[in-house]
C-alpha positions as CSV (number, residue, x, y, z in Angstrom):
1,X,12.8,-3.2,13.4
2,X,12.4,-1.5,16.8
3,X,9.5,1.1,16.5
4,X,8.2,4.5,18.0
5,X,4.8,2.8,17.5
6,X,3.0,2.4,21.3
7,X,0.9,1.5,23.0
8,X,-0.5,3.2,26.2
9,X,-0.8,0.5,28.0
10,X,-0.1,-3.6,28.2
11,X,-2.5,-6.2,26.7
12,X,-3.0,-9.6,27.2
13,X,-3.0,-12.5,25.1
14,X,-5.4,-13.1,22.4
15,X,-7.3,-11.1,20.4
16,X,-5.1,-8.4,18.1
17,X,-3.9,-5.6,19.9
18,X,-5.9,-3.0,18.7
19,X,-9.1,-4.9,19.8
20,X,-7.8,-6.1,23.5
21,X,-9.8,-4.7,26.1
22,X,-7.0,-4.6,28.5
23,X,-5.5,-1.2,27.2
24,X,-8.2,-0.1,25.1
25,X,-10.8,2.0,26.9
26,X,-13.4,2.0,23.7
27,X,-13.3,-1.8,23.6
28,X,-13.2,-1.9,27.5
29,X,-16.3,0.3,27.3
30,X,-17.9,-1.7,24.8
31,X,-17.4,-5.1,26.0
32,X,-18.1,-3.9,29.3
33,X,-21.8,-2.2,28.6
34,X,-22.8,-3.5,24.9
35,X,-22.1,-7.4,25.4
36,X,-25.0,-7.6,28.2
37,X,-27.2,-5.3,26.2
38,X,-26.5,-7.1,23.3
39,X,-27.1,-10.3,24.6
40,X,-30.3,-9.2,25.9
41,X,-31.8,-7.9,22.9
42,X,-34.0,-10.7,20.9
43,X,-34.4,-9.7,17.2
44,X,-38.0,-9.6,15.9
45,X,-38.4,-11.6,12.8
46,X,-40.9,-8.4,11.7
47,X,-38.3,-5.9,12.6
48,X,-37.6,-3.5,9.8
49,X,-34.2,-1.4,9.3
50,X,-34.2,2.0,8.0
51,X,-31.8,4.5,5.8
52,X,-31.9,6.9,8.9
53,X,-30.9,3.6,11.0
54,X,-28.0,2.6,8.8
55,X,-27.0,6.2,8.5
56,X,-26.6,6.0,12.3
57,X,-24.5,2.9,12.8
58,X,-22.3,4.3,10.1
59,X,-21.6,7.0,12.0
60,X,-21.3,5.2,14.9
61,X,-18.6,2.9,13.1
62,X,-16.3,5.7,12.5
63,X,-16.7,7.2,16.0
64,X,-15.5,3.9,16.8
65,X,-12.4,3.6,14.6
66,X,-11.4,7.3,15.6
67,X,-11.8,6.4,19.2
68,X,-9.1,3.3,18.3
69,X,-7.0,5.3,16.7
70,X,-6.4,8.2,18.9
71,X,-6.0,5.7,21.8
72,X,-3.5,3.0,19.8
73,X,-1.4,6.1,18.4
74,X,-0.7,7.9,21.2
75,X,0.0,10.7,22.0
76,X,-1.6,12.8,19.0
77,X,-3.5,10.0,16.9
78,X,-1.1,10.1,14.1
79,X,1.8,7.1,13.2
80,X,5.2,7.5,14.2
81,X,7.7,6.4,12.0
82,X,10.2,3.1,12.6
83,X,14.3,3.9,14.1
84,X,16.6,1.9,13.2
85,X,19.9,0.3,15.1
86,X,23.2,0.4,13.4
87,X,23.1,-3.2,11.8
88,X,19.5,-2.6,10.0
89,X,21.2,0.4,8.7
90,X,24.0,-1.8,7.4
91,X,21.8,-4.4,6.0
92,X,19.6,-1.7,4.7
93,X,23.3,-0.3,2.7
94,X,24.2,-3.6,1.8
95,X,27.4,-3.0,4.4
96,X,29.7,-5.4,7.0
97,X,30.1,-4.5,9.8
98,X,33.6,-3.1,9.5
99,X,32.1,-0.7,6.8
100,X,29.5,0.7,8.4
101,X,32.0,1.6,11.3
102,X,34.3,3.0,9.1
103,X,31.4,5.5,7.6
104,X,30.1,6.3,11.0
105,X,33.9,7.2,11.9
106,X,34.5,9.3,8.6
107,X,31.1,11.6,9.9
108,X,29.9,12.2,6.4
109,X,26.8,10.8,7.4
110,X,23.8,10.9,10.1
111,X,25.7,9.8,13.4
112,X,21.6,8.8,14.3
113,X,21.6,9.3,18.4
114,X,22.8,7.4,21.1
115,X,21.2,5.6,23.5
116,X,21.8,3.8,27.3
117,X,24.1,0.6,26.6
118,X,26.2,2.2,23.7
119,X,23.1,1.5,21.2
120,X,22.5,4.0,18.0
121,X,19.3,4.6,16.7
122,X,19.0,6.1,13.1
123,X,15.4,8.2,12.7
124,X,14.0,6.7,9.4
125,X,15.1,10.2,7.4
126,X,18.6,9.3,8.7
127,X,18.1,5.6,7.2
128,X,17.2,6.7,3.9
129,X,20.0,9.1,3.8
130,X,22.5,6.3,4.5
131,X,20.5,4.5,1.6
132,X,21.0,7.0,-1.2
133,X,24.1,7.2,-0.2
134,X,25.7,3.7,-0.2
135,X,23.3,2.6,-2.6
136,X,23.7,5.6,-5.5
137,X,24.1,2.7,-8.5
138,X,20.1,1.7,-7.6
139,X,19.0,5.9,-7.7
140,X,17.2,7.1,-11.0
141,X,19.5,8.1,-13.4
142,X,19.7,11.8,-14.9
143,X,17.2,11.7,-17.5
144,X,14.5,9.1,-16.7
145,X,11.0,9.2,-15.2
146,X,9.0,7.8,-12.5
147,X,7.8,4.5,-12.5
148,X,4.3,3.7,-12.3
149,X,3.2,0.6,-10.8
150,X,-0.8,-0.5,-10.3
151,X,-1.5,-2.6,-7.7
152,X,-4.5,-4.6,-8.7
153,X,-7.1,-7.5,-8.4
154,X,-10.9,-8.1,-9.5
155,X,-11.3,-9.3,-5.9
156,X,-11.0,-7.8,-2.7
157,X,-9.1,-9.8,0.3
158,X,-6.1,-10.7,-1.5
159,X,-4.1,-8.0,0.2
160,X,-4.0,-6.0,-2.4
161,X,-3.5,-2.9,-0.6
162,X,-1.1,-4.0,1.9
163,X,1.1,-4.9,-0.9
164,X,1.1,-1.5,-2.2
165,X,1.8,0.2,1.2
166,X,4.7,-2.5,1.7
167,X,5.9,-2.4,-1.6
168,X,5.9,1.8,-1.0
169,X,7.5,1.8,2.4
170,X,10.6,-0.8,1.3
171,X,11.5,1.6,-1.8
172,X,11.6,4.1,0.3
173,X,14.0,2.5,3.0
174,X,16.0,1.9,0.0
175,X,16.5,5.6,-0.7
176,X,13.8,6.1,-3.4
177,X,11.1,9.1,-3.4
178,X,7.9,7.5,-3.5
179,X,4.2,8.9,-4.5
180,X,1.3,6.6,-3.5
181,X,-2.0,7.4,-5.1
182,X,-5.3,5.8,-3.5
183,X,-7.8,5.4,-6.2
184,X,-9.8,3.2,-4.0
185,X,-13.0,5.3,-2.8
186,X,-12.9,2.8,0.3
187,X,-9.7,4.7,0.9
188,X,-7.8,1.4,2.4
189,X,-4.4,2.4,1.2
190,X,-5.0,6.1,3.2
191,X,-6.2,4.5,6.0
192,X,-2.5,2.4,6.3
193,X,-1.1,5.7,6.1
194,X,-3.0,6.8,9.3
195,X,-5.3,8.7,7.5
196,X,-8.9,8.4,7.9
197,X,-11.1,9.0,4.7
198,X,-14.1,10.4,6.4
199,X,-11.9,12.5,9.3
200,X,-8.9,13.5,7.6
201,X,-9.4,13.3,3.6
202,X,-11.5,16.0,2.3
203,X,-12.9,15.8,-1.7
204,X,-10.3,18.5,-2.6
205,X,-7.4,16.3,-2.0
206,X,-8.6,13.3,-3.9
207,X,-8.5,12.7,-8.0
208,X,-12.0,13.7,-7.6
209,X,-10.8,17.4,-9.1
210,X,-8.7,15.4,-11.9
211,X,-11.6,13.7,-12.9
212,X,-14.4,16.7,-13.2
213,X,-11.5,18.5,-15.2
214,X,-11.2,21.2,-12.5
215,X,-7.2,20.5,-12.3
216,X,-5.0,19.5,-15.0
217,X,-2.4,17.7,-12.6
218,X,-2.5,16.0,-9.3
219,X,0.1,18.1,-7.8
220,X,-2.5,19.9,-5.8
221,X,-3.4,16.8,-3.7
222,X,-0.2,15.3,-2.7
223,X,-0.1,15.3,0.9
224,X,3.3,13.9,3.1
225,X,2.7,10.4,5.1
226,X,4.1,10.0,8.5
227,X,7.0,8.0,6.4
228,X,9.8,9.9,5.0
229,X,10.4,9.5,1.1
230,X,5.9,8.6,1.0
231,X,3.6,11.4,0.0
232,X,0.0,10.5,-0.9
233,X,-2.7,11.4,-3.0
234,X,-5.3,10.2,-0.2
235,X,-8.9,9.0,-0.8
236,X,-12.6,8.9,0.8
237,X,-16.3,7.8,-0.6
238,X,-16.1,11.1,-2.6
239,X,-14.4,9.1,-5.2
240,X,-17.4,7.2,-6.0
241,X,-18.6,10.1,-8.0
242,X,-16.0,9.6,-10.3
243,X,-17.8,6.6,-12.0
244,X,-20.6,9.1,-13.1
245,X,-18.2,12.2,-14.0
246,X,-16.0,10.2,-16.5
247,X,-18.3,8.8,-18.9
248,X,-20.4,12.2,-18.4
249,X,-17.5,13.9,-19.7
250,X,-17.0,11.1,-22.4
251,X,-20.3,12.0,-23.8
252,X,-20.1,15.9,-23.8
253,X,-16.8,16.1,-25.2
254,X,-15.4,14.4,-28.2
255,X,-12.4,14.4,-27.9
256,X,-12.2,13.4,-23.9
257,X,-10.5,10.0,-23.2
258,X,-11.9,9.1,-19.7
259,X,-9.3,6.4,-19.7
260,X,-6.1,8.7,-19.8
261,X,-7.3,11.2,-17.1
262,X,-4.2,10.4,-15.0
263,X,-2.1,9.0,-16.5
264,X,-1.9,12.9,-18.0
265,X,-2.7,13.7,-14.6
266,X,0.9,12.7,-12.8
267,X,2.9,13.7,-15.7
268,X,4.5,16.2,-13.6
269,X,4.9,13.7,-10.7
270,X,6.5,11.4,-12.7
271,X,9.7,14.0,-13.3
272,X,9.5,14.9,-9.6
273,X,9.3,11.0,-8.1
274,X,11.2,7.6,-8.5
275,X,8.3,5.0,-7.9
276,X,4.3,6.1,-8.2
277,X,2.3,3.0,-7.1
278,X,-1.5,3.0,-7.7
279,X,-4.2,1.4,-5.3
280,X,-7.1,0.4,-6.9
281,X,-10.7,-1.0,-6.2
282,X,-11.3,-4.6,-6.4
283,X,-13.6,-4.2,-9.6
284,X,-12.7,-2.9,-13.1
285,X,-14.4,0.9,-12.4
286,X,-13.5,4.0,-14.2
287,X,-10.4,4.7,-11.8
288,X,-9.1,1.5,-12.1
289,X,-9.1,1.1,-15.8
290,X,-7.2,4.6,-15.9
291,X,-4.9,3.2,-13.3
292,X,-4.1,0.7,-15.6
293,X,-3.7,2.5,-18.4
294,X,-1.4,5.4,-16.3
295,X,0.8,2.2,-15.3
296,X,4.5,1.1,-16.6
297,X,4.3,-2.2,-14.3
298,X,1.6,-4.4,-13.0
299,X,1.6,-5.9,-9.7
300,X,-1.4,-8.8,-8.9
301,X,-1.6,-10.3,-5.6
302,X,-3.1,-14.1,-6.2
303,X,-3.8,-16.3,-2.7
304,X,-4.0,-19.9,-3.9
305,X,-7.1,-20.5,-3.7
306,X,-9.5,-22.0,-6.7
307,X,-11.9,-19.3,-6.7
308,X,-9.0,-16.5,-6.9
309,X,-7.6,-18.2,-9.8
310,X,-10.9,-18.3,-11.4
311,X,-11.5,-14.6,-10.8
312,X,-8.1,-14.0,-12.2
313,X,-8.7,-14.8,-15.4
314,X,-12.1,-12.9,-15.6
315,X,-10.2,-10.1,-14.3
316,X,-7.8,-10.3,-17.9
317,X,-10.3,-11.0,-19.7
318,X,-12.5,-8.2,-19.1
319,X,-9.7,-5.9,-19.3
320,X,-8.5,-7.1,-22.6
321,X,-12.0,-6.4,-24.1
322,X,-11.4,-3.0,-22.4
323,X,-8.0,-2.1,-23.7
324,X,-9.4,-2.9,-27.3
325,X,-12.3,-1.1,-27.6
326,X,-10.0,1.8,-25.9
327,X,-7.2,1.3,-26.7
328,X,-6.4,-1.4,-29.8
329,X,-9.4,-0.1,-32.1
330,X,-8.0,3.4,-31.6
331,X,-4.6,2.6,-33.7
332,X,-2.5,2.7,-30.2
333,X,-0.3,0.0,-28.1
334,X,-0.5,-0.6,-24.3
335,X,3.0,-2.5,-22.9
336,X,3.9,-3.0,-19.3
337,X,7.7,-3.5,-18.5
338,X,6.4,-5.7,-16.4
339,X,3.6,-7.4,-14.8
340,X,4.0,-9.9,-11.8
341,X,1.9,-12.3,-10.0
342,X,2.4,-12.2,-6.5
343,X,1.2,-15.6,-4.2
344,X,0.4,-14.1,-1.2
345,X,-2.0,-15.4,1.6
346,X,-0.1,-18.6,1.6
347,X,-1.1,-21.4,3.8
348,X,1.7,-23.8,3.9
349,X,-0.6,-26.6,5.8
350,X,-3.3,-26.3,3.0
351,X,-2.8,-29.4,0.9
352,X,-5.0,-27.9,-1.7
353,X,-3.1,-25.1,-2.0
354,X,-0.2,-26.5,-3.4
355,X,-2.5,-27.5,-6.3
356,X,-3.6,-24.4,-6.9
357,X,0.1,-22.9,-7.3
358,X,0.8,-25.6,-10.0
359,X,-2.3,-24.1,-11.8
360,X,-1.2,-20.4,-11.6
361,X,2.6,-21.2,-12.5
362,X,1.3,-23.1,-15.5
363,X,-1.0,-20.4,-16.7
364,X,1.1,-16.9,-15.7
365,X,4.5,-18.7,-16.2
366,X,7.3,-16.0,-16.1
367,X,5.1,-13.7,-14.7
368,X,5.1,-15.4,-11.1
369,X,7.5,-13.9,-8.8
370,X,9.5,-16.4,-6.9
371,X,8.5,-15.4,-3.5
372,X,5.1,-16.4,-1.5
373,X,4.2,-14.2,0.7
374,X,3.2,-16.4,3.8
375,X,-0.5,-16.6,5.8
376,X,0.7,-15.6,9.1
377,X,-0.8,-13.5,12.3
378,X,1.3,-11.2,11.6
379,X,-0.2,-9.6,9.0
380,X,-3.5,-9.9,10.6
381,X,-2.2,-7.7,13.7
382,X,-0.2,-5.5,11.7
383,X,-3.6,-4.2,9.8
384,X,-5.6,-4.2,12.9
385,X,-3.1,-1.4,14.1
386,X,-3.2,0.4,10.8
387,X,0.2,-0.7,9.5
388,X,2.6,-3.2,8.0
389,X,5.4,-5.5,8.4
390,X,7.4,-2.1,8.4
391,X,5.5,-0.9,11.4
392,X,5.9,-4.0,13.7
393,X,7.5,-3.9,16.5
394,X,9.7,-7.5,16.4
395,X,10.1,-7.8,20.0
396,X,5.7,-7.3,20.3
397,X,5.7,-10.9,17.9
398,X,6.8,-14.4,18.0
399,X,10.0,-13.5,16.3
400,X,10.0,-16.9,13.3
401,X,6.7,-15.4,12.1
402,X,7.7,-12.0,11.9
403,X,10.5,-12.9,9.8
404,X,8.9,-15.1,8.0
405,X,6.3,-12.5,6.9
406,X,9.4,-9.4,6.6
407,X,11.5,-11.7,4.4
408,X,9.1,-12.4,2.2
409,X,8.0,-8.0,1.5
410,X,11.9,-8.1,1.5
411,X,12.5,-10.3,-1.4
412,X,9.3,-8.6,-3.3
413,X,10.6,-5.3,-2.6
414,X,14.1,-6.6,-4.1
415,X,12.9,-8.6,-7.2
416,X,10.4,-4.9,-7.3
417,X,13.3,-3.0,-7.8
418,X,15.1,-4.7,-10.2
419,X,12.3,-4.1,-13.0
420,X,12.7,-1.0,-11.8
421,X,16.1,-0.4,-12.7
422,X,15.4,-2.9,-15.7
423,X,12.4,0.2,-17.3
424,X,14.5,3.4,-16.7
425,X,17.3,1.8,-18.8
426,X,14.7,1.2,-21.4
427,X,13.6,4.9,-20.6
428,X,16.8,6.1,-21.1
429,X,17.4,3.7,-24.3
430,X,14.2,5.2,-26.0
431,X,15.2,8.4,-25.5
432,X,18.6,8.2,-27.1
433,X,17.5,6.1,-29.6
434,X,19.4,3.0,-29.1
């Protein structure tokens, strides 16, 4: 998809482009002056590190990272949203060719604007517009709810969070209204959004308020995304606090359930969005577990690796316990209408891989989407420059591994949507008895 995303200048081959010293001054600065001084410097086995020294690198780190941004998203340090030509629009609609001439003659819809060489280019409002429009049978239907989705695994580095945002962005190209809610105090899932937690995020416009009982909804932190159709509920190291608030809470009031905080919490959003999708820490904390719990579908990224698997399965086993102490021993049910196991971080020239695969499809079974999502550069690069597959530039990548790697979110966004569609007729069917 061609892309309002630049660059202020070249860069050479290599190293990611956010990190090439070519067209970044901070990096050009810092392998410029820091690599001699660096290299100079022998460290004392005595030497000794302290909190006012870490403090200072930290600082230092995110001086850094706002220096990268401001330079990599020019001109105002904030994302730009993706156009579109004519035939992504199409594909997007599920239209020929002769169809999507035919609409753009009746005028009915965005005309998008026209460029040198007869080319149009839709704005990404003007894409989803053409989505909601051709693709009305996929909409929420009068009468049902948001759906919730938690994207989640015990460990981190198993793109957990770029599944979330990808998963997020395609439902929105596809004409739905999406609400993303970082519960992630590391604040990855904002980041994507070209948010920074410690810049741009203040404790107010976290859950943080949800979870000290100072609001009663989230409503008051939803904030809009660069990305038509996303808003967010952002995130920052505030969140932490939240593991010490909830079971406070738990203990002074009898009748507090720490684990239903938001789910009670997005009630409201869930009449006023089609998808809510939930990024979680990689650990079973207080947020997560109420992620969980606030969930109608459960997404798990799984890289085919032996330790992955392994953590897996400590992962549902620990929440099990959890659910029945909360949940089971309490007289109540927790479903999902779905839950799916997503191979991602594929590499198809690891023969022990392939092993590994066999292992998850015998345990998870029907619960194994059948897509992989492929190892590739791509999505190295893609993070590097705060973004996704979404974001990418084709014409900035070899062109076989960014399809590879769009394909893929493609078919997960598809098979995604389906369940959708699959839980609001259940909605619907609950509420009318049949």
């Amino acid at each position: 998809m061609d892309n309002t995303f630049k660059f202020k200048e070249a860069r050479g081959p290599g190293l990611p482009k956010a990190f090439q010293k070519t067209h970044n001054p901070i990096c050009t600065q810092y392998f410029a002056s820091s690599k001699e001084k660096h290299m100079s410097i022998k460290k004392k086995p005595d030497s000794r590190v302290s909190l006012e020294d870490l403090i200072s690198a930290s600082s230092r780190v995110g001086a850094v990272i706002e220096s990268v941004r401001s330079t990599m998203l020019a001109p105002d340090a904030r994302k730009r949203p993706p156009t579109f030509t004519t035939n992504q629009v199409a594909t997007i609609c599920g239209l020929e060719k002769a169809q999507m001439d035919y609409r753009i003659k009746k005028g009915d819809l965005p005309l998008g604007q026209m460029e040198t060489g007869h080319r149009r280019k839709f704005s990404l409002e003007e894409a989803r517009t053409w989505a909601q429009a051709e693709r009305s049978k996929y909409m929420r239907p009068e009468g049902a709810e948001a759906i919730t989705i938690a994207v989640a695994n015990f460990k981190g580095g198993v793109t957990k969070t770029t599944t979330a945002v990808t998963l997020a962005q395609g439902l929105s190209l596809r004409g739905h209204k999406v609400l993303v809610i970082d519960t992630d105090p590391q604040g990855s899932m904002t980041t994507l959004f070209g948010l920074l937690p410690d810049v741009d995020v203040d404790d107010e416009r976290t859950i943080l308020n949800l979870c000290y009982g100072a609001a009663l909804d989230i409503d008051y932190a939803i904030t809009p995304t660069y990305w038509s159709g996303i808003d967010i509920v952002p995130a920052n190291l505030a969140l932490y606090s939240a593991e010490f608030a909830l079971p406070s809470r738990q203990k002074a009031e009898s009748s507090f359930e720490f684990w239903n905080v938001l789910n009670n919490g997005i009630d409201a959003a869930r009449i006023n969005y089609d998808v809510i999708i939930l990024d979680t820490s990689p650990s079973l904390s207080y947020l997560t577990i109420n992620a969980l719990l606030a969930s109608d579908g459960l997404i798990m990224p799984l890289p085919p690796s032996t330790l992955d698997f392994t953590s897996s399965g400590q992962f549902w086993n620990l929440f099990n316990d959890l659910t029945a102490n909360l949940v089971t021993n309490r007289g109540k049910t927790k479903s999902f209408d779905f839950v799916d196991v997503l191979l991602a971080r594929v590499d198809a020239n690891d023969a022990s891989s392939s092993v590994v695969r066999e292992w998850i499809t015998a345990a998870y079974a029907g619960m194994v989407l059948p897509v992989e999502i492929p190892k590739t550069s791509l999505t190295a690069s893609a993070s590097a420059e705060f973004g996704t597959v979404y974001d990418t530039e084709p014409a900035s990548i070899n062109a076989r591994t960014y399809r590879r790697a769009f394909d893929a979110y493609e078919r997960v966004v598809e098979l995604v949507e389906e369940q959708i569609m699959t839980a609001w007729k259940r909605q619907l069917g609950e509420k009318h008895g049949a």
